[in-house]
Residue frames relative to the residue before (quaternion, step in Angstrom):
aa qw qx qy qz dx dy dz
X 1.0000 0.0000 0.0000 0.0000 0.00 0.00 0.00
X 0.4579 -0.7659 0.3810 0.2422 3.30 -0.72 1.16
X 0.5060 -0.5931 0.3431 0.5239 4.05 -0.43 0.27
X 0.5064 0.6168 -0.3787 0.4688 4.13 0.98 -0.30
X 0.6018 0.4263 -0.3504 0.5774 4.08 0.56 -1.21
X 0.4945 -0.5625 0.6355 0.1876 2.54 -2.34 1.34
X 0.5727 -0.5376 0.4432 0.4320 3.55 -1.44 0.12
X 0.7673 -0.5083 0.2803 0.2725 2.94 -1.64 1.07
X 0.7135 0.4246 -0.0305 0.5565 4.06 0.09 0.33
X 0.7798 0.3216 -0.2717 0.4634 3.68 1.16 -0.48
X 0.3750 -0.7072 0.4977 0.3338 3.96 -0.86 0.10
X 0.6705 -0.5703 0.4030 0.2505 2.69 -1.43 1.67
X 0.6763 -0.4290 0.4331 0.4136 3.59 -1.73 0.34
X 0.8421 0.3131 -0.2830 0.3358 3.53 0.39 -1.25
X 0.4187 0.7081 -0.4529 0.3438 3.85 1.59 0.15
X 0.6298 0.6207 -0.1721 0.4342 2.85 1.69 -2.04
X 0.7000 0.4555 -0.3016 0.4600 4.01 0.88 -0.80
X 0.4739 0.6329 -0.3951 0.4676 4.09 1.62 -0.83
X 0.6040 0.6020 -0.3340 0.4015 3.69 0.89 -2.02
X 0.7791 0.5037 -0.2448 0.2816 3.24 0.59 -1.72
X 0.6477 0.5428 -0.2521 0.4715 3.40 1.03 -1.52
X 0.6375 0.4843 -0.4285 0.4189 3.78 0.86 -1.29
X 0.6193 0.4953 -0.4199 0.4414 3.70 0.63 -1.35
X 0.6729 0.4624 -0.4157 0.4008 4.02 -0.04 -0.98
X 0.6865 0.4736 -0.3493 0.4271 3.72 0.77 -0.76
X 0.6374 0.5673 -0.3347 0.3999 3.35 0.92 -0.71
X 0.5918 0.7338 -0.0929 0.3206 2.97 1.34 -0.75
X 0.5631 0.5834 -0.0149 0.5851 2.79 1.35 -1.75
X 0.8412 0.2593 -0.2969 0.3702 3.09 0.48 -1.49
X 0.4338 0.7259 -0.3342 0.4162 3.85 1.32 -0.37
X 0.6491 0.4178 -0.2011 0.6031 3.63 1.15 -0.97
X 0.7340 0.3089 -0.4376 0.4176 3.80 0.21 -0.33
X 0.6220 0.5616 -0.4296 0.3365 3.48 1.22 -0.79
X 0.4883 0.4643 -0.4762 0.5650 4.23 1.30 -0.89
X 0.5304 0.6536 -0.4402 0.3126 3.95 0.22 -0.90
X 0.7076 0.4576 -0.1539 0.5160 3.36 0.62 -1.55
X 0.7671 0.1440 -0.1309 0.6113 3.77 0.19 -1.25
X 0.2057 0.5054 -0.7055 0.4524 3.66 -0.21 1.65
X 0.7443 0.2387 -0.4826 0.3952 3.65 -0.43 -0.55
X 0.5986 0.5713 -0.3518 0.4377 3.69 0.73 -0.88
X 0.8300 0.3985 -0.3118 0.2348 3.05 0.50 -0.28
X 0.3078 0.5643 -0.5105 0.5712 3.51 2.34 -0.61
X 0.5943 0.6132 -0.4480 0.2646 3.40 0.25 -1.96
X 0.7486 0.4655 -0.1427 0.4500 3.96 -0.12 -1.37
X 0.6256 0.3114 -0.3351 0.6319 4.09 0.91 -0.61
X 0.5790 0.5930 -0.3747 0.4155 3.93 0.26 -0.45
X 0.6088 0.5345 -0.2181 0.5441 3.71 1.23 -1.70
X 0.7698 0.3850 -0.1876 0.4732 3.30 0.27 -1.43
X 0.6295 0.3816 -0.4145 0.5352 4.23 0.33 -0.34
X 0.6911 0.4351 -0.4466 0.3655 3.95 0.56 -0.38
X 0.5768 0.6666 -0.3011 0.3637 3.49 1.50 -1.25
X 0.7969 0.4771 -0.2240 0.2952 2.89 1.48 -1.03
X 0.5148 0.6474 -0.2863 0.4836 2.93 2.00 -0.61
X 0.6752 0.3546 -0.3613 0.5364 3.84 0.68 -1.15
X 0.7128 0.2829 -0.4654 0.4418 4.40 0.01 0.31
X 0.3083 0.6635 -0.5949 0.3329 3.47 0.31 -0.13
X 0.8146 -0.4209 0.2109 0.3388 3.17 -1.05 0.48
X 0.7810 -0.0457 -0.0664 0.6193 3.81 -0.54 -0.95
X 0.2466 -0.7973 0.4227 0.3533 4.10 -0.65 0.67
X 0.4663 0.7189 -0.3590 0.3700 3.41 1.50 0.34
X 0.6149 0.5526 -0.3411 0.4474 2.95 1.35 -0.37
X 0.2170 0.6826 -0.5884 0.3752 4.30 1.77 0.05
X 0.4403 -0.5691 0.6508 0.2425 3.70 -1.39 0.90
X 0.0274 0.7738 -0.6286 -0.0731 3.57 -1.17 0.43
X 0.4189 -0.8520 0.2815 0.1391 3.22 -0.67 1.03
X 0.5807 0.4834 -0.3980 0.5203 2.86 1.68 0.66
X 0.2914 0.6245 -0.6317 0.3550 3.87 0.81 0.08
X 0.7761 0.3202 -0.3366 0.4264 3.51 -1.19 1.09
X 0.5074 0.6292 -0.3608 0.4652 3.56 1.48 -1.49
X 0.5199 -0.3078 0.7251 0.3303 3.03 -2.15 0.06
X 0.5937 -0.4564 0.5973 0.2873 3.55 -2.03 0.44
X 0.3290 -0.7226 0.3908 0.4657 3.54 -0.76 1.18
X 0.7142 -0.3267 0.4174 0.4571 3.80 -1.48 -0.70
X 0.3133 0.7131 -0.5765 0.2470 3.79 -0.67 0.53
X 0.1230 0.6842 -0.7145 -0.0790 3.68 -1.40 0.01
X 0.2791 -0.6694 0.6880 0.0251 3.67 -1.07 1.46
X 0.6773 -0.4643 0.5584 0.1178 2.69 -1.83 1.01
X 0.3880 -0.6294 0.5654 0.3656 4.12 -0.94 0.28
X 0.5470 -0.4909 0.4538 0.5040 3.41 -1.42 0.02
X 0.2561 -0.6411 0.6056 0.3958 4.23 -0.67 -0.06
X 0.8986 0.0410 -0.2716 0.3421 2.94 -1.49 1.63
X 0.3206 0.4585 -0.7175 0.4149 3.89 0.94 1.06
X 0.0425 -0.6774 0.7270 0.1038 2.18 -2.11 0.83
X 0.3555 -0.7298 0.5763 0.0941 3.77 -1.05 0.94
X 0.8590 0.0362 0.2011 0.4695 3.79 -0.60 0.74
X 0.5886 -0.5612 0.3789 0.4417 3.30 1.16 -0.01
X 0.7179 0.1556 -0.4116 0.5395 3.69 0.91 0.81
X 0.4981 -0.7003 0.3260 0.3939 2.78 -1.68 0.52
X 0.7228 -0.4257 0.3598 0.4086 3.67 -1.68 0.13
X 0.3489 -0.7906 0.4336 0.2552 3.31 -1.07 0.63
X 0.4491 -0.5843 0.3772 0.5609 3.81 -0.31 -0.29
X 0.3950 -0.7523 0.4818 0.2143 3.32 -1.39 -0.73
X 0.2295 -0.8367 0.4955 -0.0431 3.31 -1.43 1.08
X 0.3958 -0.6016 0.3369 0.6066 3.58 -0.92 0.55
X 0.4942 0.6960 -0.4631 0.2385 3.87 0.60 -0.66
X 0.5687 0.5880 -0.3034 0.4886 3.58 1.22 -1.29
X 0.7452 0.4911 -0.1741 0.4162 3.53 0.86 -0.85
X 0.5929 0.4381 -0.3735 0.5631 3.83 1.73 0.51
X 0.7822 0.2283 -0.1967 0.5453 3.66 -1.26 0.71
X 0.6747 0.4705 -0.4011 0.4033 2.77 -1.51 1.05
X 0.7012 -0.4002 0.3886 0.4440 3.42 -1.01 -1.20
X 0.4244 -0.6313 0.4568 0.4612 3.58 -1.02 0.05
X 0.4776 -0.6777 0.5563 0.0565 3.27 -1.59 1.53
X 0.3109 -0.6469 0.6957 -0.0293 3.43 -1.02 0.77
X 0.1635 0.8437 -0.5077 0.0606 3.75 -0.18 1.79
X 0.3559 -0.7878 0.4973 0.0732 3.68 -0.01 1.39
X 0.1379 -0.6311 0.7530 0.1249 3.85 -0.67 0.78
X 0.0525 0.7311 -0.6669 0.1343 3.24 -0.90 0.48
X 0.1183 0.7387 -0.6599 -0.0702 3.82 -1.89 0.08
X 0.6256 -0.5786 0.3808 0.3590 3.71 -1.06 0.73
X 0.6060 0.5043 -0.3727 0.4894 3.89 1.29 -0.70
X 0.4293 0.8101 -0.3103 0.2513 3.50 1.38 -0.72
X 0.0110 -0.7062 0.6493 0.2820 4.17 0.41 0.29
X 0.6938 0.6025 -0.3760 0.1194 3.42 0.03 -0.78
X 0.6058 0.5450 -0.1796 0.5512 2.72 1.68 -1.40
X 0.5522 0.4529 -0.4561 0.5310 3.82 0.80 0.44
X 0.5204 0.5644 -0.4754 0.4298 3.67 1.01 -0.51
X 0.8472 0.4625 -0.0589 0.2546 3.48 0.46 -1.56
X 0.4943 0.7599 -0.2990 0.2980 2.84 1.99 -0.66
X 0.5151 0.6172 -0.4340 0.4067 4.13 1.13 -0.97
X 0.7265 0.3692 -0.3399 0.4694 3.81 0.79 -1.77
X 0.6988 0.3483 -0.5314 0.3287 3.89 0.37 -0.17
X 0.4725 0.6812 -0.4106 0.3797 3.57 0.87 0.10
X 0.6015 0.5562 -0.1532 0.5526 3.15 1.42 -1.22
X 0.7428 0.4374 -0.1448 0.4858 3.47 0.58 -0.72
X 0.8715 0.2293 -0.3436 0.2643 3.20 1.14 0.16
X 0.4879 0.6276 -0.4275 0.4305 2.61 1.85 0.80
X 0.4209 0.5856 -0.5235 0.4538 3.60 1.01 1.46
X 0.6486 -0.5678 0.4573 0.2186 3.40 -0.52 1.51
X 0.6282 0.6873 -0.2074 0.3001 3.51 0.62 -1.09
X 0.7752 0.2312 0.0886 0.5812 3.02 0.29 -2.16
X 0.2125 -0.6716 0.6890 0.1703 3.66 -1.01 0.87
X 0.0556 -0.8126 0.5671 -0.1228 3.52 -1.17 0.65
X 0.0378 0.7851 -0.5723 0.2340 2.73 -0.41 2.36
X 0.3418 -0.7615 0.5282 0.1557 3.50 -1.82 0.49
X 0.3589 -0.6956 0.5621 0.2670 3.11 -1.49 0.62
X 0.1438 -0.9162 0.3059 0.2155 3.87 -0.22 0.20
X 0.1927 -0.9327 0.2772 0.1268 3.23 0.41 1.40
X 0.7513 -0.4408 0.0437 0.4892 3.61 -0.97 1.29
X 0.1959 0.5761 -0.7708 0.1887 3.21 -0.39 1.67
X 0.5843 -0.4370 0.6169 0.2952 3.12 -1.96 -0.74
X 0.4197 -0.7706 0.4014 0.2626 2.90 -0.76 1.61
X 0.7233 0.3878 -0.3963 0.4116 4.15 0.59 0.17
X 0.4891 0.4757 -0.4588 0.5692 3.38 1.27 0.79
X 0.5561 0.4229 -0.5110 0.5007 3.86 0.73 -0.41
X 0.8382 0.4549 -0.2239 0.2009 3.15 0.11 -1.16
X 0.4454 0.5313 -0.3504 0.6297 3.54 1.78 -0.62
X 0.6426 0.4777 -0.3335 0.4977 4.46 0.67 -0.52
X 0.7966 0.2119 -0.3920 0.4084 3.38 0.77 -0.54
X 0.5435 0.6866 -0.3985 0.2729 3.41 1.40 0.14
X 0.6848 0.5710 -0.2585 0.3718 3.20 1.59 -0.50
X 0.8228 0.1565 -0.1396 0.5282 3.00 1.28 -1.00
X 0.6626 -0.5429 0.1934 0.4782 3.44 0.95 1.04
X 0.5668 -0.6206 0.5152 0.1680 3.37 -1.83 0.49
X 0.1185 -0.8527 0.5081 0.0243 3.80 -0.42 0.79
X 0.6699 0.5997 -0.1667 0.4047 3.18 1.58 -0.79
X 0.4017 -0.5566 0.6608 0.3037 3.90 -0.87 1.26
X 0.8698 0.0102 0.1207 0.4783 3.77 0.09 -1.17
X 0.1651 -0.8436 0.5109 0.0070 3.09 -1.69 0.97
X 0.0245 -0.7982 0.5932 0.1020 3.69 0.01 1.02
X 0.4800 -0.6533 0.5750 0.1104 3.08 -1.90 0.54
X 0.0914 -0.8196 0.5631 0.0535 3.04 -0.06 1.10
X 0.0515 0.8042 -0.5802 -0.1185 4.51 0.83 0.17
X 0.8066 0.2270 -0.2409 0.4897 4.23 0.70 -0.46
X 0.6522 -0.6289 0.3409 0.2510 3.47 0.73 0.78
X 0.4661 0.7337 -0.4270 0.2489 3.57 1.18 -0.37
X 0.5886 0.4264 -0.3997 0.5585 3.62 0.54 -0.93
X 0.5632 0.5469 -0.5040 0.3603 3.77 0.00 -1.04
X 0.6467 0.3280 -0.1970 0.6599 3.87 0.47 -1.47
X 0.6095 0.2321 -0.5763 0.4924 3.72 -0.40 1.20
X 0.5950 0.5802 -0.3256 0.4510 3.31 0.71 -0.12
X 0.3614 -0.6197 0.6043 0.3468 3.80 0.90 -0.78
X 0.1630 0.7976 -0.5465 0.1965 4.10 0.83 0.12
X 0.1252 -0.6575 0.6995 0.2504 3.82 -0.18 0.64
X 0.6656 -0.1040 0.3654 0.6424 4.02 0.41 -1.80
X 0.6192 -0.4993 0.5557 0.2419 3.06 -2.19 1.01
X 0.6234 -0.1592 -0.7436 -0.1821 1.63 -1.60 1.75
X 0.0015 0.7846 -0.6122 -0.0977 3.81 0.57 0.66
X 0.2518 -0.6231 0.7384 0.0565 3.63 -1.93 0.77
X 0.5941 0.6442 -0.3906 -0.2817 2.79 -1.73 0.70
X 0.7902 -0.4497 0.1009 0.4040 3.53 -1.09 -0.11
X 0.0197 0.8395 -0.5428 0.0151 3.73 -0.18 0.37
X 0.5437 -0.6769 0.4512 0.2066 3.88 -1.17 1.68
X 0.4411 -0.6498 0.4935 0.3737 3.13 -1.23 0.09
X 0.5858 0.4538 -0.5696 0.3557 3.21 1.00 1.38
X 0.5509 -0.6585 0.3022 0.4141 3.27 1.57 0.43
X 0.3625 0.7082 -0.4664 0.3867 2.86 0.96 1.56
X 0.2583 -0.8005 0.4375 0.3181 3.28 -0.78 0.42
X 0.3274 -0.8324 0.4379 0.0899 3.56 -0.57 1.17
X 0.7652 -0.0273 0.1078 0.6341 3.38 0.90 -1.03
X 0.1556 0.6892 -0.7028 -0.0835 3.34 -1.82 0.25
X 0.0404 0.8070 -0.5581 -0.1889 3.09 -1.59 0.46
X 0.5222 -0.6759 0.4358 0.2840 3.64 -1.25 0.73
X 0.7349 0.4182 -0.3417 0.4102 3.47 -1.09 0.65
X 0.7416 -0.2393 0.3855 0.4942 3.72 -1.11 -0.40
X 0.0388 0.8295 -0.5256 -0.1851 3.17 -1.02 0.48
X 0.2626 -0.8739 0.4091 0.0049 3.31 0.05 1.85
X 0.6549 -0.4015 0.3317 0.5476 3.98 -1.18 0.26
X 0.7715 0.4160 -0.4217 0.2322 3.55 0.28 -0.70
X 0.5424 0.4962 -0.4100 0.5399 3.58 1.59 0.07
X 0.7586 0.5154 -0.3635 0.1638 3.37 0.15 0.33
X 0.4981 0.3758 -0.6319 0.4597 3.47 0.67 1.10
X 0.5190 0.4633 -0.5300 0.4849 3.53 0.48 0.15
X 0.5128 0.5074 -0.4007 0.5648 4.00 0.43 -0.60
X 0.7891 0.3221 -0.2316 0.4689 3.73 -0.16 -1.11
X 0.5455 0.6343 -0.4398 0.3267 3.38 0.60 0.07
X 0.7021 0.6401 0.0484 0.3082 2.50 1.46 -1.64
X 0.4887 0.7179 0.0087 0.4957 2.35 1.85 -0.99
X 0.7543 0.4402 -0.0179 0.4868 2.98 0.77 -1.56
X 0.6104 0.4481 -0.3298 0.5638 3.76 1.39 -0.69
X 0.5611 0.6457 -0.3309 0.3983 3.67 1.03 -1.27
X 0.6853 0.4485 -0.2075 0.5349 3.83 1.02 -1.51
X 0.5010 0.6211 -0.3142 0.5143 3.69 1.30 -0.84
X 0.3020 -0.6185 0.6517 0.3187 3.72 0.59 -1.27
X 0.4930 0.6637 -0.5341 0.1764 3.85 0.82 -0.55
């Protein structure tokens, strides 16, 4: 063996520098690849902490940052051609929403299944002097609202059209069908997400009642 040759069994200098370089690439390439799938991955814990928040138990209970707020600014168009009693529905405004009584506003849309679930307790609810009860109508079509409210009856003093969702997202709207309750100082007091079925409603009337209270 010549005095230059490694010993028999060890790796040569320039194997030992390949190892090195290959390992740094690997490296390198291991860090750009977490690089890349980082957003996806906040993205995917974010998805999964909201999913968990909107099933959790009652979904009315989601925090909304506007409970307390004034109603944002906004003024909807009517639906074209409800008619109520023999006139026709008006549209709707935050103004419509000051003085008076506390007001019970229902996003709502004819593709909506849910909003067919819920539709009996807003029926119910507005045949109490008390509570006025009005809708926002979210991008439907205005002969599908109206063929929906023909079938299963009309609850609403007033109807705005909401066809690009925009007022909805002043509203904090997650999806149709969210309700809610707003003072007769045009405050918002309460809201809840989902259907609102018989078993939400003495909690709803409570609410109600504290809203009409001012509490």
């Amino acid at each position: 063996m010549s005095a230059g040759e490694p010993k028999a069994g060890l790796p040569r200098p320039e194997d030992r520098a390949a190892d090195t370089l290959e390992g740094r690439e690997g490296a390198g390439a291991s860090r750009l690849r977490l690089l890349y799938l980082m957003p996806a991955l906040i993205f995917g814990a974010l998805a999964a902490l909201f999913l968990i928040r909107l099933f959790a138990g009652d979904p009315s209970r989601i925090p909304s940052a506007l409970i307390g707020r004034p109603v944002p600014a906004f003024a909807l168009d009517p639906l074209p051609g409800l008619v109520r009693d023999g006139q026709p529905v008006p549209g709707l405004s935050d103004g419509d929403l000051r003085g008076g009584q506390a007001t019970v506003v229902n996003v709502w849309a004819s593709w909506c299944a849910p909003c067919r679930q819920e539709h009996p307790v807003l029926m119910e609810l507005a045949k109490d002097p008390s509570i006025r009860v009005v809708g926002i109508n979210y991008k439907d079509q205005p002969e599908n609202a109206r063929r929906f409210l023909g079938a299963l009856g009309n609850p609403f003093s007033a109807v705005g059209v909401d066809p690009q969702g925009r007022t909805a997202i002043d509203w904090g709207v997650y999806g149709v069908p969210e309700t809610f309750i707003v003072g007769p100082d045009g405050t918002i007091r309460y809201k809840h997400i989902g259907p609102l079925l018989p078993h939400h409603t003495g909690r709803f009337r409570e609410e109600l009642m504290k809203a009409g209270r001012g509490a």
